[in-house]
N, C-alpha and C positions, 0 to 999 in steps of 0.2 A: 435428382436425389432418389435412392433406389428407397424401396420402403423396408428393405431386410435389416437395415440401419437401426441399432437402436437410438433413440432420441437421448438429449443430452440432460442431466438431472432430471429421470423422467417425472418422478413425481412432482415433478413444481412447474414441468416443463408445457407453457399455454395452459396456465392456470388462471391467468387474470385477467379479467372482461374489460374490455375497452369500447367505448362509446362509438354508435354505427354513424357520428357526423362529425362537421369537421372541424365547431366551438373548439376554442383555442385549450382556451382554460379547462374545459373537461377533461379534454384530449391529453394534458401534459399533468393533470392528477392521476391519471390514469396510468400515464407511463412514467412518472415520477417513483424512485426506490432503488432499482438496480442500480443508478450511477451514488447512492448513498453507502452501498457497499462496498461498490469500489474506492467509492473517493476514504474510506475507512482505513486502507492500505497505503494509501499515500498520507495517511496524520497515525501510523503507529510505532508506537515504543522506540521503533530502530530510528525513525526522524528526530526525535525529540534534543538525544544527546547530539545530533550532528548539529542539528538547525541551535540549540541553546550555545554550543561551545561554537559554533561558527561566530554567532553572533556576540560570545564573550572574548574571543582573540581579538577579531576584526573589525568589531563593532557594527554599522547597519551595510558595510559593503558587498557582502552575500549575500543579497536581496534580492538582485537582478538575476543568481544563480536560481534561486528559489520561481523566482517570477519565469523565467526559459524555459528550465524544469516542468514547471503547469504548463504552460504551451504545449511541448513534446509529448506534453501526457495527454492532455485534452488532444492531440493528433492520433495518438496511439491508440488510445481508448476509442477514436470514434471509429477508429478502423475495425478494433475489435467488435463492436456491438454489432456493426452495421454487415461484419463476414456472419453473426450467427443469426441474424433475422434475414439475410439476403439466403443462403441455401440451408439453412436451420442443421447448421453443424455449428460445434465449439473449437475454438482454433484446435485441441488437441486431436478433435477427429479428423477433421479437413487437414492436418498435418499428417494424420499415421494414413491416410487416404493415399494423398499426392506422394509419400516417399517410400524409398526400397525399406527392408525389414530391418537391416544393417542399421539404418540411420534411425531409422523409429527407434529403435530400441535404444539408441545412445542418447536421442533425444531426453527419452523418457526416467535415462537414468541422469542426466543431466539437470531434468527440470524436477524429479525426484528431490535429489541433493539442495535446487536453491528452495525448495517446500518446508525443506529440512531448517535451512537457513532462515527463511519468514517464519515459521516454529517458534521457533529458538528465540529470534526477538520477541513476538509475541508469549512466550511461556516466562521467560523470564522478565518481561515487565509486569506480568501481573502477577508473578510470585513475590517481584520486588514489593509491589505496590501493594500486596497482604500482609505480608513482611512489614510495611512502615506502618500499614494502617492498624495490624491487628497481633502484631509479634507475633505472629507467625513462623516458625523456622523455618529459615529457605527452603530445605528437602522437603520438606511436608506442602509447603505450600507450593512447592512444584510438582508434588505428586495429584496435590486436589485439582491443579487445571485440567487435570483429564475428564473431570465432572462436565466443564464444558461440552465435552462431544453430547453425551446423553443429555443436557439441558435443551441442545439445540435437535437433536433427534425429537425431543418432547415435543418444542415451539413447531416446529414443523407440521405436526397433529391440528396446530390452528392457523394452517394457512399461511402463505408465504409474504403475504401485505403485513403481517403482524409482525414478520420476524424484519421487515422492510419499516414499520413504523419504530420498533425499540434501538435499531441501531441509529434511524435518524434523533430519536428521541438524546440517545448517548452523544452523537455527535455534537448535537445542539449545546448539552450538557458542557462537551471538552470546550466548545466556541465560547460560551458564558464564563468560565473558569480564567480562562486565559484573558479573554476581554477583560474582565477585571484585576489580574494579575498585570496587565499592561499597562490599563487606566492608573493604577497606582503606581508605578513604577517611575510615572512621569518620564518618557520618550521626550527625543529631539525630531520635531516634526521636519526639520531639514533634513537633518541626516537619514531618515527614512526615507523623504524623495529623490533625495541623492543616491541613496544606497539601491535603488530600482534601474539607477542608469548606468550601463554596464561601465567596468573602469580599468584601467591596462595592471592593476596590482596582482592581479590574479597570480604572475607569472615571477613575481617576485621574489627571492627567497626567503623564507620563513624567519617568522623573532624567534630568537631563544627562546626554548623551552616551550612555544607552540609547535603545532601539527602546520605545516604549509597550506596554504589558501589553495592552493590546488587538492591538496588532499582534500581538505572540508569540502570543496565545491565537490569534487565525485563522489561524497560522500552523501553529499545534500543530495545531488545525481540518482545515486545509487537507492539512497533510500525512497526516491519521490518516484521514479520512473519502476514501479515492482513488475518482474515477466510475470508473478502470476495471475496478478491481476487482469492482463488479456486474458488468455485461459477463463478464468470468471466473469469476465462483463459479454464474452462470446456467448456465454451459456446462459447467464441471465436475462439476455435479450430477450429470450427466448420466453422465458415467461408470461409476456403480454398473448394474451390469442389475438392471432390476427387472420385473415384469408390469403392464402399464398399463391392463390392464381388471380388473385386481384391485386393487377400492379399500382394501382391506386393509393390501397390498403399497405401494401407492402413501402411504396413511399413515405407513405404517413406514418408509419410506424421508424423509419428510418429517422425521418424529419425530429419527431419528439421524443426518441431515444438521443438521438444527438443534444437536445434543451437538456433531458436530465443528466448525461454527462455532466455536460460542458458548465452546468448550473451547480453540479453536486464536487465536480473537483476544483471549481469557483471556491467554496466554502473550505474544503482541504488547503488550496494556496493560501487562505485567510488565514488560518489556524495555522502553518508554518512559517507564515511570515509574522504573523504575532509570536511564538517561539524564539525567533529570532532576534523580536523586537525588544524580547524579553531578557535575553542572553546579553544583548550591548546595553539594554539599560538597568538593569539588575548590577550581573557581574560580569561588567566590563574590568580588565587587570587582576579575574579570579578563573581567569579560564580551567586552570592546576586545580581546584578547588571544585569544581562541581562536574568531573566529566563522569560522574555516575550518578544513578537515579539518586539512591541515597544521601549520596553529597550535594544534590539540588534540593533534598528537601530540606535537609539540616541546614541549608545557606539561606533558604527562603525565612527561616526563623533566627538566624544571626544577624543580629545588629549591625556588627561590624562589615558584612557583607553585604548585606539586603537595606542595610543603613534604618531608617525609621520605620520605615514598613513592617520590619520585619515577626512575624506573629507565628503563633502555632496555627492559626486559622490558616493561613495560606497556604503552608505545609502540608496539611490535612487536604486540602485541596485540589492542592497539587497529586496526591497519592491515589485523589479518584478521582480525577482525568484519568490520572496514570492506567487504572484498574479498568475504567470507564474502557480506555483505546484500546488495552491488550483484550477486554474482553470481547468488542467489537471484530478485530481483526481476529481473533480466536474462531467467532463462528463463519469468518469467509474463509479463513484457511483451510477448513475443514472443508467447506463447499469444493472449493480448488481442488484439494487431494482427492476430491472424489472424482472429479470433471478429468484430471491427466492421468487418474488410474484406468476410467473405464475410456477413456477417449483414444490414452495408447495401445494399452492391454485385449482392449476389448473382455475385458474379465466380467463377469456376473456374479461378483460377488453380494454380500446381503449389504445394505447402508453401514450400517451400524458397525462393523467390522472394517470395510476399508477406513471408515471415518476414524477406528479407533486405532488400525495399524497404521497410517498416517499419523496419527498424535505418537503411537509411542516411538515410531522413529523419529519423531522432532526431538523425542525425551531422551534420546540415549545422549545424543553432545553433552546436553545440557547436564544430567546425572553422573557423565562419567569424570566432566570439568568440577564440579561439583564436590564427587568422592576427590579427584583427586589434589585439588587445592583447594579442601574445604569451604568454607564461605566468603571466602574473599569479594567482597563485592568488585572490587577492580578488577580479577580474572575474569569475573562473569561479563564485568560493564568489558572490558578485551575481549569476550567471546562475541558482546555486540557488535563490536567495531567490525571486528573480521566474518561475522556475517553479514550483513550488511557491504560489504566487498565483495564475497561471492555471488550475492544475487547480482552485480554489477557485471557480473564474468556469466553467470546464467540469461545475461538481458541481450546478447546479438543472437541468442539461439529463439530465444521468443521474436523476437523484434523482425528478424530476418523473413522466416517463414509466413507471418502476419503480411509483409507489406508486399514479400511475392502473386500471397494466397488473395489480398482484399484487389491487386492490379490484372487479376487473369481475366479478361473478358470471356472466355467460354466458363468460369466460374460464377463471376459478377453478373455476367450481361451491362442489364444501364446504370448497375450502381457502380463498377470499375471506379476506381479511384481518379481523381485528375490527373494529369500529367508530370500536375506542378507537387500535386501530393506527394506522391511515388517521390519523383526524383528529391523533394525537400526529405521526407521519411526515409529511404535511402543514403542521404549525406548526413544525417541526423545521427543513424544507427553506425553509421562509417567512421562518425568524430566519436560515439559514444565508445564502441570499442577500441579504437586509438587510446583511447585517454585512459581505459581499464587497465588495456595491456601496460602503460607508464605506471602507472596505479601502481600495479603488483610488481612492477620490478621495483619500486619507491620503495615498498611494506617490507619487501623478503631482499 
């Protein structure tokens, strides 16, 4: 790695001291956080409507989709970490590195657009979720999310563990919410272990007036498996200081990056599969009824939906989670948009500016869907849907380059992927893009 190289989010970049032995437990405090960020992207806004309405057409048989899904992430992700602490590049450098100019730049306008698209679900679930908590008018309160960037430029002034402890903090927050949103619900313990084991209906065609179980399942797909999230957990890696001509060190750092993944999108499958759980036992026969935010929380307070449960308390609840997730994944997108601007561009621009031309190109779909069919929460909750599709159409461009870049032995050396990795991550990303390209001939 040459040294002309600039390093990847350099201010955060081996900012945080790790223990010179090889105690388990210290070790995996130490490297514990980056995979809380990421696993933030796989529990936001744009999950929620897929995984509640999957769970309200079909009841608990989406389960096993959701259960796959964490697998292929937990493989993808480990891929990711383990490319930016093995030559301390972010996939988007190691990608504008290895290809001609031509392809970097379609890359970059490609993973641009799906940035656009995680945005977009992130802005508008936490404008929604102002909106219910504080009447807020949608335009106003999609204007205030741009406060976010500057909050998160601030917290960065205290160190990167901090901004690593409040999204865990949030997360723990959505897990408690919904735990008891479940707990109350009273679930069929069968039908959730049943719903874990995969089932031939996938391929069935659709009831009236549902979305097809294929659709929901690329949807669940789509929203669990995010491309920008590589991009970000390559660069995060990178945080821990470690000694990179000590291949000892550099194992050890691989070893308990991989725990805090594999431990942090543990908790995200939890959280999505309770949504789920939520959706077949809440409003199972009200699928038509709650496929916007707004109409999940008005149903969590209607009797006739939510049957005895049903309270203002939980509705309120529900709207910070809601606010809770968009604001979490708020300050990784941001991190992301900075990681594929300067990773492809090589641009030197100042933080605070890419951070903020990032957010306002997320803002313009959402402002111009906005002006032009006013507040329609259903257009917006459509604008969900069909993001949340393109980042499924932006995921063989991330995915591809990833599993090329982590198998290069003159890249890797002794971290090279295994054999069986590769070729499983290969068939993985082969059936993902199959099922998109049907996707989008299904939609259009």
């Amino acid at each position: 790695m040459s040294s002309h190289k600039k390093v990847s989010l350099s201010e955060i970049n081996q900012s945080i001291d790790t223990p010179n032995n090889n105690h388990f437990w210290q070790n995996l405090n130490a490297f514990l956080g980056p995979g809380a960020l990421v696993a933030v992207g796989y529990m936001d806004p744009g999950n929620w409507i897929t995984s509640v309405v999957g769970g309200a057409s079909y009841k608990y048989s989406l389960l096993f989709v959701i259960l796959i899904s964490s697998l292929i992430a937990m493989q993808l992700q480990q891929m990711a970490g383990k490319l930016g602490i093995v030559t301390q590049m972010d996939l988007a450098q190691a990608t504008a590195h290895h290809s001609p100019k031509w392809l970097r730049y379609s890359l970059w306008v490609i993973l641009e657009l799906a940035l656009m698209a995680t945005d977009l679900a992130e802005v508008l679930g936490s404008a929604i979720a102002l909106n219910l908590l504080f009447k807020i008018p949608i335009m106003i309160a999609i204007l205030l999310t741009v406060l976010d960037v500057f909050l998160l430029l601030l917290l960065m002034k205290f160190g990167f563990k901090k901004i690593e402890a409040i999204v865990t903090t949030l997360i723990l927050t959505i897990l408690a919410i919904f735990t008891y949103l479940v707990a109350l619900s009273n679930p069929s313990f069968q039908g959730i272990a049943e719903g874990y084991l995969p089932n031939s209906t996938l391929f069935e065609s659709p009831l009236p007036g549902h979305e097809s179980q294929l659709t929901l399942a690329l949807g669940i797909v789509g929203a669990t498996v995010m491309p920008h999230n590589l991009y970000l957990h390559s660069s995060l890696s990178q945080t821990r200081k470690i000694n990179h001509k000590d291949k000892d060190d550099v194992r050890k750092a691989v070893r308990f990056m991989t725990w805090d993944s594999n431990l942090q999108l543990s908790l995200a499958f939890v959280v999505n599969s309770l949504l789920l759980i939520l959706g077949a036992a809440l409003f199972f026969g009200h699928a038509s009824e709650i496929s916007a935010f707004s109409q999940m929380y008005n149903a969590l307070q209607d009797s006739t939906i939510a049957g005895a449960i049903a309270s203002s308390t939980l509705s309120t609840l529900f709207a910070l989670a809601l606010l809770a997730s968009g604001q979490n994944s708020t300050i990784t997108g941001t991190l992301t948009g900075q990681i594929v601007m300067e990773g492809f561009l090589h641009m030197r621009l100042p933080q605070w500016f890419i951070r903020l031309a990032t957010r306002l190109f997320a803002l313009l779909p959402v402002m111009i869907v906005a002006v032009l069919f006013g507040h329609q929460e259903k257009t917006l909750d459509q604008l969900l849907v069909y993001s949340q599709v393109f980042l499924s159409i932006a995921l063989p461009f991330s995915i591809f380059p990833l599993i090329y870049l982590t198998s290069k032995k003159s890249l890797m050396g002794e971290f090279t992927n295994a054999k069986w990795n590769t070729i499983l991550g290969y068939i993985v990303s082969i059936i993902l893009t199959i099922l998109n390209v049907k996707l989008l001939f299904d939609i259009f």
